[in-house]
mmCIF file of the N, C-alpha and C atoms, coordinates in Angstrom:
data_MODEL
# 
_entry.id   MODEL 
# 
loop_
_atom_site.group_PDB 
_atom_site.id 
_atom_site.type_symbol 
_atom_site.label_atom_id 
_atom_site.label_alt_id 
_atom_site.label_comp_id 
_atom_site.label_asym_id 
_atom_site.label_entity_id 
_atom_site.label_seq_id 
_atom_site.pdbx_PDB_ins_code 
_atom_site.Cartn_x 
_atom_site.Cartn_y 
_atom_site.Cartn_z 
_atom_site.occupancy 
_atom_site.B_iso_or_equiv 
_atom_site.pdbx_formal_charge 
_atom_site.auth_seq_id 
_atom_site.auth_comp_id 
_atom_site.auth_asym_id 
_atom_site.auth_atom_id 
_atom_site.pdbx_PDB_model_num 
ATOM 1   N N  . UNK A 1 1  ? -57.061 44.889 29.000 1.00 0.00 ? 1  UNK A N  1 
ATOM 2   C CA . UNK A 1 1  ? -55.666 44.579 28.930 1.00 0.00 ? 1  UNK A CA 1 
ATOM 3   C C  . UNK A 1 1  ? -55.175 44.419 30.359 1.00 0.00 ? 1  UNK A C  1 
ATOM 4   N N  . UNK A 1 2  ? -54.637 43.125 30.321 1.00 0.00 ? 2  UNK A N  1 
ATOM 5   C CA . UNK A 1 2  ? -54.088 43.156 31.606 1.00 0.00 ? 2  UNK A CA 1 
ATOM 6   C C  . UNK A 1 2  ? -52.882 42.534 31.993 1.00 0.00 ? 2  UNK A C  1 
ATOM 7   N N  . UNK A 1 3  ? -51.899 42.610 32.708 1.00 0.00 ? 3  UNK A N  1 
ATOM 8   C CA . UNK A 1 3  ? -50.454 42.042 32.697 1.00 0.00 ? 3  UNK A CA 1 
ATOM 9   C C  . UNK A 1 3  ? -50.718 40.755 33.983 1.00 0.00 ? 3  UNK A C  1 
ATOM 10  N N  . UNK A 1 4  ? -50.080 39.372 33.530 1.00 0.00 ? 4  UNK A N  1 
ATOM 11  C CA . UNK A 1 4  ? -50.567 38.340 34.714 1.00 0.00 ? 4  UNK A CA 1 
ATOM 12  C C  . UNK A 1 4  ? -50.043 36.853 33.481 1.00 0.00 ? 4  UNK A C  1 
ATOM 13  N N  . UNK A 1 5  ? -50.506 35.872 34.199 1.00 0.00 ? 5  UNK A N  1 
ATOM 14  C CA . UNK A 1 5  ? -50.808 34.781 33.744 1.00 0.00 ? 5  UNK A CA 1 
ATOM 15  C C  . UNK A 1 5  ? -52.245 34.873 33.469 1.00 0.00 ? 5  UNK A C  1 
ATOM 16  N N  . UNK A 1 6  ? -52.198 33.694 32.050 1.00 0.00 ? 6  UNK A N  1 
ATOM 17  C CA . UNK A 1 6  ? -53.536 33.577 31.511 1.00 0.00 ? 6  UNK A CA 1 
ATOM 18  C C  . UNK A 1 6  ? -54.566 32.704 32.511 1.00 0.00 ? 6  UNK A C  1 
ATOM 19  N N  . UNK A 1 7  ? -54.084 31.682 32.967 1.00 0.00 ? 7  UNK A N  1 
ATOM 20  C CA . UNK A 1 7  ? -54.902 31.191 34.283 1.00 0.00 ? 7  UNK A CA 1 
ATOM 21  C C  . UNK A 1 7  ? -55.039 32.052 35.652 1.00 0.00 ? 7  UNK A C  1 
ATOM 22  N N  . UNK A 1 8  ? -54.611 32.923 35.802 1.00 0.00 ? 8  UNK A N  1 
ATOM 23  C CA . UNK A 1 8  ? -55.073 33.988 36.734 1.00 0.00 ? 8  UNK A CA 1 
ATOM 24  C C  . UNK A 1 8  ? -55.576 34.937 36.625 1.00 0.00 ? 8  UNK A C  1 
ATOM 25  N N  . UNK A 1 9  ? -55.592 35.617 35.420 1.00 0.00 ? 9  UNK A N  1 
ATOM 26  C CA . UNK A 1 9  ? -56.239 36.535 34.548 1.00 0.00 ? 9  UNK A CA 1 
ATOM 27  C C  . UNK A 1 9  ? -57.776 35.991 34.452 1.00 0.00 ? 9  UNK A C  1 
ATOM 28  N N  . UNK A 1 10 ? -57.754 35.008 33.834 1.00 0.00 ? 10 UNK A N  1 
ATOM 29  C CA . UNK A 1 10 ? -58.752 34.700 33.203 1.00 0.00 ? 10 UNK A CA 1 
ATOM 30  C C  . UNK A 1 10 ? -59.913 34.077 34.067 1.00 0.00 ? 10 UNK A C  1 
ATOM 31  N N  . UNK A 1 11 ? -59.278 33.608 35.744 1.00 0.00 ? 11 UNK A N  1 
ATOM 32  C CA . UNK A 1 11 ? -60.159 33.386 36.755 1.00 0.00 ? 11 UNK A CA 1 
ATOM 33  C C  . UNK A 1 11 ? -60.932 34.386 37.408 1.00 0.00 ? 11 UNK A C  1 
ATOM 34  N N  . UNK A 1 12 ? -59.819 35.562 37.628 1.00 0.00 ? 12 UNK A N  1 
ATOM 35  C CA . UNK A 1 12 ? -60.604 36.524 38.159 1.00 0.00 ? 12 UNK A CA 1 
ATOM 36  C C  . UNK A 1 12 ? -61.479 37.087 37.211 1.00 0.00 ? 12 UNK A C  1 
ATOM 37  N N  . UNK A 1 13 ? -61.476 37.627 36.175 1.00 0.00 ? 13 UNK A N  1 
ATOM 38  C CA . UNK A 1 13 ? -62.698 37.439 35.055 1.00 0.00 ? 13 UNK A CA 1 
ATOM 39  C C  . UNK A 1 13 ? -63.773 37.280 35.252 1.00 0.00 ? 13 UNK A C  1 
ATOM 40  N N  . UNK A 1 14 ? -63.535 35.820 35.554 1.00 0.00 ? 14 UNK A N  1 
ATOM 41  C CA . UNK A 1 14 ? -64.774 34.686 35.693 1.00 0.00 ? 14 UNK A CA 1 
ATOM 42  C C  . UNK A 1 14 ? -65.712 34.478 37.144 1.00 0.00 ? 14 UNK A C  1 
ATOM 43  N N  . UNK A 1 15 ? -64.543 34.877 37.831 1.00 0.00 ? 15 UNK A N  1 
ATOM 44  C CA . UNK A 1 15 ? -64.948 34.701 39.260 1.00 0.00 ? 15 UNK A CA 1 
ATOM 45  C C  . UNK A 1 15 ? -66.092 36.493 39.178 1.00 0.00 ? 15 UNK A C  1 
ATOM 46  N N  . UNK A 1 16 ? -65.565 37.623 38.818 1.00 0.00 ? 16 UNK A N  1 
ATOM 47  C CA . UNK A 1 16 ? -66.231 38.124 39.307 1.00 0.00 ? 16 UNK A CA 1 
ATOM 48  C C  . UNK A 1 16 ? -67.090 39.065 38.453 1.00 0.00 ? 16 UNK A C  1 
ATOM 49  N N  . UNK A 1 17 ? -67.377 37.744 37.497 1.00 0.00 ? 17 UNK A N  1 
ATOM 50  C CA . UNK A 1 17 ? -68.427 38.010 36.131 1.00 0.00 ? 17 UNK A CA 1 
ATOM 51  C C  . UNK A 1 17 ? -68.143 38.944 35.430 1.00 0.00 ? 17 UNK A C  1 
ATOM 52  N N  . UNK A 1 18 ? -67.026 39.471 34.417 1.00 0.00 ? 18 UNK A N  1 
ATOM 53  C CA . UNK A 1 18 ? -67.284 40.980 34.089 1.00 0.00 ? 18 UNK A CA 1 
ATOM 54  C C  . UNK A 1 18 ? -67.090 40.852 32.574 1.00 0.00 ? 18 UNK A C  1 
ATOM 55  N N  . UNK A 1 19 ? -66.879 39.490 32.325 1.00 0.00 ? 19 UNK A N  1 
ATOM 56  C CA . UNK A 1 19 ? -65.850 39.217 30.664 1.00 0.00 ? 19 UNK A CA 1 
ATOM 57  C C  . UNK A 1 19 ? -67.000 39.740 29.537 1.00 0.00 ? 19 UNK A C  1 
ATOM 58  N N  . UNK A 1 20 ? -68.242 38.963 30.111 1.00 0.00 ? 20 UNK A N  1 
ATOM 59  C CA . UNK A 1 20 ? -69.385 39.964 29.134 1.00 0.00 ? 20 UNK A CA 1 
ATOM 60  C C  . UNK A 1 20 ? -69.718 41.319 28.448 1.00 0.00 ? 20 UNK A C  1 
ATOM 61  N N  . UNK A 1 21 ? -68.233 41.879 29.509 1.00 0.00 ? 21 UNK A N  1 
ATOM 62  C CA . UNK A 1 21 ? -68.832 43.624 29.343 1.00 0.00 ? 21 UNK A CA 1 
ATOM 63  C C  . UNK A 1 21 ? -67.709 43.907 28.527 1.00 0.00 ? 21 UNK A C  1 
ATOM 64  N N  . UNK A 1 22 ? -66.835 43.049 27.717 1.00 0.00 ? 22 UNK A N  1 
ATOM 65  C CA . UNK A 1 22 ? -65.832 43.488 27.062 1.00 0.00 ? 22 UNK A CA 1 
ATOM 66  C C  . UNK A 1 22 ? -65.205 42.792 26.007 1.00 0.00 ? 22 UNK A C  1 
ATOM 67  N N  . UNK A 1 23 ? -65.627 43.369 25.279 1.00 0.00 ? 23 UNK A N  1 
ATOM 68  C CA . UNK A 1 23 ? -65.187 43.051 23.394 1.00 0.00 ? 23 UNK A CA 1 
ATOM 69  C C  . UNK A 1 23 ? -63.969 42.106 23.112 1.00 0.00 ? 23 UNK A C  1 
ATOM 70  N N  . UNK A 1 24 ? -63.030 42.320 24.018 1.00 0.00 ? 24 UNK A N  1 
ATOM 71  C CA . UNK A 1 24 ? -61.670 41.837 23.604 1.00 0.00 ? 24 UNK A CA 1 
ATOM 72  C C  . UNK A 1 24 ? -60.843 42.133 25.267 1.00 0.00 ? 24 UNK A C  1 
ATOM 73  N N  . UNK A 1 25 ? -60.535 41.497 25.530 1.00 0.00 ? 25 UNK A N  1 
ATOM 74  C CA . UNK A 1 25 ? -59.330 40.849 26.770 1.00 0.00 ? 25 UNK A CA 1 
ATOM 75  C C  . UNK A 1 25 ? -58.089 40.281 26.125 1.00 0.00 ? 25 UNK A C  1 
ATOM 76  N N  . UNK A 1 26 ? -57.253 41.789 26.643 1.00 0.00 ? 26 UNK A N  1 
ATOM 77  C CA . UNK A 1 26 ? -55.997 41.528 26.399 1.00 0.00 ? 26 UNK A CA 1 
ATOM 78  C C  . UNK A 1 26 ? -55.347 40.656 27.767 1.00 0.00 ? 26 UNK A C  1 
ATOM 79  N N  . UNK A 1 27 ? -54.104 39.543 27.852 1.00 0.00 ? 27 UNK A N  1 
ATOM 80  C CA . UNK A 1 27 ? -53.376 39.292 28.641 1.00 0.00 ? 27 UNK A CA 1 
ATOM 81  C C  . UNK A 1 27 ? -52.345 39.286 28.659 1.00 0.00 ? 27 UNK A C  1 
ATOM 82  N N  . UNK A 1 28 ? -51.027 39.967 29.154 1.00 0.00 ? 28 UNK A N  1 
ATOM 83  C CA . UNK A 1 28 ? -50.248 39.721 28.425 1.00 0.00 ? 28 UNK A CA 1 
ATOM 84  C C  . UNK A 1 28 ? -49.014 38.359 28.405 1.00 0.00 ? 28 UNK A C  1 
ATOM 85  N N  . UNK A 1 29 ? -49.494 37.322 29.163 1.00 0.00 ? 29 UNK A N  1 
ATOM 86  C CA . UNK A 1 29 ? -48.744 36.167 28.875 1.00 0.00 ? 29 UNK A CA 1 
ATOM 87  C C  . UNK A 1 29 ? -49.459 35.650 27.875 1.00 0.00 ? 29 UNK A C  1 
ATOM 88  N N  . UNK A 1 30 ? -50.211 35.892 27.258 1.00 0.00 ? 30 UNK A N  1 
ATOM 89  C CA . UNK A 1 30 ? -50.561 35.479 26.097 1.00 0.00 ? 30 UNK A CA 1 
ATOM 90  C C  . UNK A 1 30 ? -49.490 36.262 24.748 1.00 0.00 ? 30 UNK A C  1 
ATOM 91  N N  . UNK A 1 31 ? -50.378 37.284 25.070 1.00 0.00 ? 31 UNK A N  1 
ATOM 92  C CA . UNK A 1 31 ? -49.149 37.973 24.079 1.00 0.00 ? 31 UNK A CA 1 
ATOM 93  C C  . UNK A 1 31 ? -47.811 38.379 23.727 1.00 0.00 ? 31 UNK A C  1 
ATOM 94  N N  . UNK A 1 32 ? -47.363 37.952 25.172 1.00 0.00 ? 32 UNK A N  1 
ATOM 95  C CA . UNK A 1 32 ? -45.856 37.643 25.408 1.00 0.00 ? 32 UNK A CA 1 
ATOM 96  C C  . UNK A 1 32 ? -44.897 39.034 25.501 1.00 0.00 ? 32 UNK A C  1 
ATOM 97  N N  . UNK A 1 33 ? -45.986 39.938 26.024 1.00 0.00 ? 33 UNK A N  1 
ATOM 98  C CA . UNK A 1 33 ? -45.151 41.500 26.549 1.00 0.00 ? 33 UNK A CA 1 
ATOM 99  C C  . UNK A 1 33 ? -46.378 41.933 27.285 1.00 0.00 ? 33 UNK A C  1 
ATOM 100 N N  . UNK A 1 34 ? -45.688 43.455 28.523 1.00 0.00 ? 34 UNK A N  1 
ATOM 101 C CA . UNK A 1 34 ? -46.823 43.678 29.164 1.00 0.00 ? 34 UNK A CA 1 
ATOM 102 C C  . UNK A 1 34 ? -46.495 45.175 29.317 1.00 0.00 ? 34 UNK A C  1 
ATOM 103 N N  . UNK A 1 35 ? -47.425 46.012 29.643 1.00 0.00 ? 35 UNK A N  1 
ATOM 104 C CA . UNK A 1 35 ? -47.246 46.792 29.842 1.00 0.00 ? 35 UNK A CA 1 
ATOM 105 C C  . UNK A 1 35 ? -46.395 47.706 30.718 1.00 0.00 ? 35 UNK A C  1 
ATOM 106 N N  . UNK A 1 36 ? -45.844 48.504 30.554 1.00 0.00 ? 36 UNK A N  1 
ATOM 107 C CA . UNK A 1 36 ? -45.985 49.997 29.225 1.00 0.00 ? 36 UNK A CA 1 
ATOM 108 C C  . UNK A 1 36 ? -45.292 49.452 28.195 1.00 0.00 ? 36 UNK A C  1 
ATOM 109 N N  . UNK A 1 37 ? -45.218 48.156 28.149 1.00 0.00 ? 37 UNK A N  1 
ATOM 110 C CA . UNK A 1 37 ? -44.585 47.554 26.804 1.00 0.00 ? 37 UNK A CA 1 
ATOM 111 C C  . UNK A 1 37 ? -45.356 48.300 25.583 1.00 0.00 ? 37 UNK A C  1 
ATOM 112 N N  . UNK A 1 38 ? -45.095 48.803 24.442 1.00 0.00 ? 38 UNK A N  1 
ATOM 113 C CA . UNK A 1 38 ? -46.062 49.694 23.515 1.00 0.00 ? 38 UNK A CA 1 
ATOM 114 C C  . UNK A 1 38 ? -46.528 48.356 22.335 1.00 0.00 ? 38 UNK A C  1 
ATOM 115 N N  . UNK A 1 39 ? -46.349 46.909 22.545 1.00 0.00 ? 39 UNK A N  1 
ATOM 116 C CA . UNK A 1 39 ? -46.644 46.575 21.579 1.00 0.00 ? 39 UNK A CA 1 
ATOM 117 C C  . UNK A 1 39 ? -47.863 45.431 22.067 1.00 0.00 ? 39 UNK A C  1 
ATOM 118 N N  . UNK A 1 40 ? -47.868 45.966 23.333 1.00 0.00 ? 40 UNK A N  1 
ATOM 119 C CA . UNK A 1 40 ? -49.305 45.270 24.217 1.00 0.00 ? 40 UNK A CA 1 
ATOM 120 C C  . UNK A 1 40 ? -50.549 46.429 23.715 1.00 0.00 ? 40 UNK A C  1 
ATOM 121 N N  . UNK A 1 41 ? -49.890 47.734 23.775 1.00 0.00 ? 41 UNK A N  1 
ATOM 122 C CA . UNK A 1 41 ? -51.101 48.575 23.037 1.00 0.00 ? 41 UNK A CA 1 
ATOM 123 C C  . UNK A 1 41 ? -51.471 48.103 22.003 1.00 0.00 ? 41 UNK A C  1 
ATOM 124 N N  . UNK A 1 42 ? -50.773 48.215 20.706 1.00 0.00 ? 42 UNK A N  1 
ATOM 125 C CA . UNK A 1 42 ? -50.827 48.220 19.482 1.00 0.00 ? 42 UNK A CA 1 
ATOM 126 C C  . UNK A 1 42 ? -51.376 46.784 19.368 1.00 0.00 ? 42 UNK A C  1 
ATOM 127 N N  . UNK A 1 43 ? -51.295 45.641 20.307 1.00 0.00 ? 43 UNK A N  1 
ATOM 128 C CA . UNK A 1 43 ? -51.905 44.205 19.848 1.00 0.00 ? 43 UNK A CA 1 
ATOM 129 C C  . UNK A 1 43 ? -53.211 44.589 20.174 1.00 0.00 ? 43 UNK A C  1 
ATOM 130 N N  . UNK A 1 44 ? -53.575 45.148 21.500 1.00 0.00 ? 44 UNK A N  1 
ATOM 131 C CA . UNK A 1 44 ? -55.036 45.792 21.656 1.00 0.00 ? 44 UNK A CA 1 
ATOM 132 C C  . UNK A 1 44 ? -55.574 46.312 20.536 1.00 0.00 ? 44 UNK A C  1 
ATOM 133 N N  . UNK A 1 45 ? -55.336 47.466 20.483 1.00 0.00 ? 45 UNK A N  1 
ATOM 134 C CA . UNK A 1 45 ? -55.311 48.174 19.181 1.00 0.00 ? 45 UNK A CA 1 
ATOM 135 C C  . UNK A 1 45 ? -55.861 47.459 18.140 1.00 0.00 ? 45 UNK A C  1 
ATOM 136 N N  . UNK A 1 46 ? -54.683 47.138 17.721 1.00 0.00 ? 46 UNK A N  1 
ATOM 137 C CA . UNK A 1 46 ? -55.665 45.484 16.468 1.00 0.00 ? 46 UNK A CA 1 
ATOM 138 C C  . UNK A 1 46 ? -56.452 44.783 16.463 1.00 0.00 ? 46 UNK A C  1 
ATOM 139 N N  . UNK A 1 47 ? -56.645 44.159 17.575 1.00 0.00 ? 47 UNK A N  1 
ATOM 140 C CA . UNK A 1 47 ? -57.734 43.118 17.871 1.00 0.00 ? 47 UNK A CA 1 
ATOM 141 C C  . UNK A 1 47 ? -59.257 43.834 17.839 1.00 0.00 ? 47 UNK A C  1 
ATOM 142 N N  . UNK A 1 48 ? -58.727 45.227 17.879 1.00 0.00 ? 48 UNK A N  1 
ATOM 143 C CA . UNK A 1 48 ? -59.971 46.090 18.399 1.00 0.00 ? 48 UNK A CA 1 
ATOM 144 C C  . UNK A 1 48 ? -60.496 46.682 16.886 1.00 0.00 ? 48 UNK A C  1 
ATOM 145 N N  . UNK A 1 49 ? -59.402 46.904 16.243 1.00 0.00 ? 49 UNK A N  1 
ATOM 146 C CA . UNK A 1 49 ? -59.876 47.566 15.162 1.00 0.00 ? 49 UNK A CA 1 
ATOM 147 C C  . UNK A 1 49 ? -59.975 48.907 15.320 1.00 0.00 ? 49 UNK A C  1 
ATOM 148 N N  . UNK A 1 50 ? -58.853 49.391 15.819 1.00 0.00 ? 50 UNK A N  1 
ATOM 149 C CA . UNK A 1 50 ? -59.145 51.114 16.603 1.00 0.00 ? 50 UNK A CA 1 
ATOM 150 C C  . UNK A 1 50 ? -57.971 51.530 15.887 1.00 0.00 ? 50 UNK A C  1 
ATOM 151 N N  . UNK A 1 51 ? -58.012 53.058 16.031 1.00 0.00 ? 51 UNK A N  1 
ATOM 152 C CA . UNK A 1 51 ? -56.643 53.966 15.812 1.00 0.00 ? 51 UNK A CA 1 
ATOM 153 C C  . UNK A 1 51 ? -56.211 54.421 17.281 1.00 0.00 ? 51 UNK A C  1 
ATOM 154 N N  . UNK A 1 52 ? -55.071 54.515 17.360 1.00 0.00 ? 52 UNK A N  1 
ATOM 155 C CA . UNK A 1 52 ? -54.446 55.013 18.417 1.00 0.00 ? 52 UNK A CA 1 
ATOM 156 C C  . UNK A 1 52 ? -55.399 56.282 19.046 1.00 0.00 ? 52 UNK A C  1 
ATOM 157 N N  . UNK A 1 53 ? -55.183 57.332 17.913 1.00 0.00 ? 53 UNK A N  1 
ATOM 158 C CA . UNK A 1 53 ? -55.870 58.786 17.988 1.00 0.00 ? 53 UNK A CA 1 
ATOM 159 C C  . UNK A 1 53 ? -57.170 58.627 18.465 1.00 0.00 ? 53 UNK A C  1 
ATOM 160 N N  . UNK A 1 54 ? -57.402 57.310 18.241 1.00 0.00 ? 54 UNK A N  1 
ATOM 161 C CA . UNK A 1 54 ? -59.613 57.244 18.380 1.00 0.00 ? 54 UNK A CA 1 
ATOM 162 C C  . UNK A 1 54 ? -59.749 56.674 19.692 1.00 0.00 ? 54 UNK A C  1 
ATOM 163 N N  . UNK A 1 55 ? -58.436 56.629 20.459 1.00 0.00 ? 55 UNK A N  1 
ATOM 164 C CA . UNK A 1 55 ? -58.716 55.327 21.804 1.00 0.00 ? 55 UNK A CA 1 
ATOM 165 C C  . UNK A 1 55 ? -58.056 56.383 23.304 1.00 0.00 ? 55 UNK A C  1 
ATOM 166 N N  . UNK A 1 56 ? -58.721 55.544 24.465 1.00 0.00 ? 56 UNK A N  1 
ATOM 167 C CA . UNK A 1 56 ? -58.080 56.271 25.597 1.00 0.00 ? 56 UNK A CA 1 
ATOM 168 C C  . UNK A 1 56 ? -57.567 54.813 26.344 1.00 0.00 ? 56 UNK A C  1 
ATOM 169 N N  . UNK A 1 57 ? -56.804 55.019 26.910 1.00 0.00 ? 57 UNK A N  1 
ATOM 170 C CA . UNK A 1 57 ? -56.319 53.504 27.915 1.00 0.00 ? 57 UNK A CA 1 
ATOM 171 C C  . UNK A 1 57 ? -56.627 54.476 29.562 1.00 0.00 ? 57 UNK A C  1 
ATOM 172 N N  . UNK A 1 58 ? -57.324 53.877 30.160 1.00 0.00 ? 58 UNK A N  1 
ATOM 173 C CA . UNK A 1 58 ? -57.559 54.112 31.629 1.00 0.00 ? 58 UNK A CA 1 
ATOM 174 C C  . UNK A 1 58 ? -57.061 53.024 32.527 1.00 0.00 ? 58 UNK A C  1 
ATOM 175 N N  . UNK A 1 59 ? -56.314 52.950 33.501 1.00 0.00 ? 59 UNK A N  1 
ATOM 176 C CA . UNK A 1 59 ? -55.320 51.973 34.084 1.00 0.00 ? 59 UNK A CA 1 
ATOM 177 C C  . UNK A 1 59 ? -55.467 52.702 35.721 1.00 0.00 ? 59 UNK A C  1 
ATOM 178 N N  . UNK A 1 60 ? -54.483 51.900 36.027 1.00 0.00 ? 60 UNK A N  1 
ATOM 179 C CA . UNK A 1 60 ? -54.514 51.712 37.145 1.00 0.00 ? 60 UNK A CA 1 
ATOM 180 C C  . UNK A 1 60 ? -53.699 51.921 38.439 1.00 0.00 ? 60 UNK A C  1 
ATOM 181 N N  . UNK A 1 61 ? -52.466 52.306 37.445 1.00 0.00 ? 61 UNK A N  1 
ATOM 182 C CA . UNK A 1 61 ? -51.284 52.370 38.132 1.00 0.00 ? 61 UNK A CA 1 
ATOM 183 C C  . UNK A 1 61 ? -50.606 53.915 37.365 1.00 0.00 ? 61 UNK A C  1 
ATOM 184 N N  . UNK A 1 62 ? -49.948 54.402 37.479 1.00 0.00 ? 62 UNK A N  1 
ATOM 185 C CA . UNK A 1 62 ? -49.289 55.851 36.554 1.00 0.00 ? 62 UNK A CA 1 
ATOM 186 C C  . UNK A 1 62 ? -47.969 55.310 35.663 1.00 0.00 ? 62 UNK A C  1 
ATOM 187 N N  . UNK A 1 63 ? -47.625 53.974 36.234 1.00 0.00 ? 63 UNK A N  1 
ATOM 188 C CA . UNK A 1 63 ? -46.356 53.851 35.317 1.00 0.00 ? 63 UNK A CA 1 
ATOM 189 C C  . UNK A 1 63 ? -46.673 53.043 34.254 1.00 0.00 ? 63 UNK A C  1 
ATOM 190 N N  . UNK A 1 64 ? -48.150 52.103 33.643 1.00 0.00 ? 64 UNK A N  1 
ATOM 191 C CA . UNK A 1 64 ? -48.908 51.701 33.104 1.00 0.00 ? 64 UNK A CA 1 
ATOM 192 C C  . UNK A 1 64 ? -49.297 52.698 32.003 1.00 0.00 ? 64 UNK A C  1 
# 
């Protein structure tokens, strides 16, 4: 999950090979909210097929 544009998001990705290592890439100009927005979780969440209770979010920033 990450907050950006989808063409900048999705370069650095690419540029520094990592998209392989992950099931589902959230962005949120795609999804059209970003974090600590709670409904950027919950789209994660879904896509993932997870429960809240069953998941950890590790970030990057403290207000995230």
């Amino acid at each position: 999950m990450t907050n950006g544009s989808k063409l900048s998001q999705s370069t650095k990705i690419a540029q520094l090979e990592i998209g392989h290592y992950f099931s589902t890439v959230i962005i949120s100009e795609v999804v059209q909210c970003e974090k600590p927005d709670p409904r950027i979780f919950r789209c994660a969440l879904e896509q993932m097929g997870c429960l809240a209770g069953n998941t950890m979010f590790v970030g990057d920033h403290p207000i995230n």
